[in-house]
N, C-alpha and C positions, 0 to 999 in steps of 0.2 A: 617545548611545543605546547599550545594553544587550543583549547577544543572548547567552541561555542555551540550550544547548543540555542537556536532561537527561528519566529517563524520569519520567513521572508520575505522582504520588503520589495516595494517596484522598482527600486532601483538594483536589483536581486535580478532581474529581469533577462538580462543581455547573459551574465554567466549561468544562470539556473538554464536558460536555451542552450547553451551549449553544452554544457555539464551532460544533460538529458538528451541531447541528439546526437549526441557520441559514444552515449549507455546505448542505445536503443539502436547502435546498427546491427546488431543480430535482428531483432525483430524487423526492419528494415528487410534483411537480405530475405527472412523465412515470410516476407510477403503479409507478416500481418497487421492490422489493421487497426491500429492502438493510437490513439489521437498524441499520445507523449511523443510518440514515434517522429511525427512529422511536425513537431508541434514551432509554432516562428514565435517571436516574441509577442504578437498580439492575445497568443494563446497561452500562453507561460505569463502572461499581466492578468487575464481572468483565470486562471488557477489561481494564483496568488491571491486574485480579489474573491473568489467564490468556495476557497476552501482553507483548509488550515495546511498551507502547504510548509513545512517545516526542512531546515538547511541544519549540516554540519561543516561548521567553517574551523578551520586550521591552519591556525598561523595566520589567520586574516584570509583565507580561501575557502568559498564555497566548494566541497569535495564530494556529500550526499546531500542529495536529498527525497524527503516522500512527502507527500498529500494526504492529510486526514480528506472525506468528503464531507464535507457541510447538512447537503441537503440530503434527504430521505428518498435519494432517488433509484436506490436498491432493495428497496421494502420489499420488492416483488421478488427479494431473492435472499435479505437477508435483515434482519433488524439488527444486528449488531453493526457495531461502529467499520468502517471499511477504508481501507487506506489503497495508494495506486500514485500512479506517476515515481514510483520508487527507481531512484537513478545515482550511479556512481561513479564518477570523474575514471575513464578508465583508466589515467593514467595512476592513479590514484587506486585503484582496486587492489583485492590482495592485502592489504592494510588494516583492514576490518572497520572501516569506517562504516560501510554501507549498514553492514548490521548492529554497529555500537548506536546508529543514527535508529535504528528502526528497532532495538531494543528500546531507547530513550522515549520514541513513540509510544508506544507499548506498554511502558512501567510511567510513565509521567504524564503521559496526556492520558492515553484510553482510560486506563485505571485509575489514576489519583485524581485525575480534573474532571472525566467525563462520568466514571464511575461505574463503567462497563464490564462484564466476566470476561469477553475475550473480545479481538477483534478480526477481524476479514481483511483477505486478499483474494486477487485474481490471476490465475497463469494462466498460459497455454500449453499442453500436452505434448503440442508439436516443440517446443523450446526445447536444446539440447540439454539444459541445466536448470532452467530456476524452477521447477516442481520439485526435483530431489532437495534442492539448495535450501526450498522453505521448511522442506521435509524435516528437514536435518536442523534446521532453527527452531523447531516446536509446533506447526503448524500438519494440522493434518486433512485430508481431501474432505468435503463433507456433502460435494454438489460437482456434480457432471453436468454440463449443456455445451450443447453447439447453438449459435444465432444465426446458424446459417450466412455467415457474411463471409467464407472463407479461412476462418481462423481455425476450423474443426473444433475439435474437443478443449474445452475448457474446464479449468476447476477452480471449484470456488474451495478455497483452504480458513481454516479457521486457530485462533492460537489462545488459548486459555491465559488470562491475564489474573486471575483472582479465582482459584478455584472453589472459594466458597460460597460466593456470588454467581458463580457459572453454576453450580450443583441450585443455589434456588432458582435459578433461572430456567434450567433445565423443568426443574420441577414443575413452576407456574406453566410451564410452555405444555409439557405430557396434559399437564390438569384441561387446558384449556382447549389442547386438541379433543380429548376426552370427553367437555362439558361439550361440544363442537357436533361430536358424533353423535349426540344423545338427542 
């Protein structure tokens, strides 16, 4: 057996859409509102081209995969590095691919290449399983919001990738709220 790790190409395109619209029928059924969710190939070709969408191929098959985000477009909620579109061939779950794909994120991009203490994700509250599921991979809650769109309660989870880079960061961060108040 054969385990690629590498990021995804447009010609990735047609199987990453299916791969991901076949994860995503629970949030489909619980009504929420996750653009992976419905997402058709035009939308799965700008993932690809606007983020560091990364695939776990085996045996020559795409089975997971997750999305680094590119741009800073969560600053309002998080400066650290933030991942999403995380999706697992369900025929294929169970395997431990989803999380051997999204450990490799984690220890080889976030941390060695981006140079980050931890990085972010996103659930939904209402999900039968993946809040416990990140729980239980390292990841812990650190942000409540609802956007009011439906989805209820959300959490933003956070997962320590370099704990001594997270302890300065922590630091800089108390110092600057501090200098902030003053």
């Amino acid at each position: 057996m054969s385990e690629i790790y590498r990021l995804a190409q447009q010609e990735d395109a047609e199987r990453l859409q299916y791969v991901t619209y076949e994860a995503y029928e629970t949030i489909r059924q619980l009504e929420l509102k996750w653009p992976a969710a419905q997402a058709d190939i035009p939308l799965i070709q700008e993932n690809i081209k606007n983020n560091d969408c990364y695939v776990l191929e085996v045996d020559g098959v795409i089975q997971a995969t997750v999305s680094h985000l590119k741009n800073r477009a969560l600053n309002f909620i998080t400066d650290l590095p933030f991942v999403m579109w995380f999706a697992v061939n369900p025929a294929a779950q169970g395997k431990g691919y989803g999380r051997k794909l999204l450990n490799w994120v984690e220890q080889t991009i976030i941390r060695d290449q981006v140079g980050a203490p931890a990085v972010t994700l996103a659930t939904a509250e209402k999900h039968p399983y993946l809040l416990s599921m990140y729980e239980r991979w390292g990841y812990e809650r650190i942000h409540a919001f609802d956007h009011g769109t439906g989805d209820g309660t959300m959490h933003l989870l956070r997962k320590v990738v370099n704990l001594e880079l997270f302890e300065t960061y922590i630091r800089e961060k108390n110092g600057a709220e501090t200098a902030n108040r003053n």
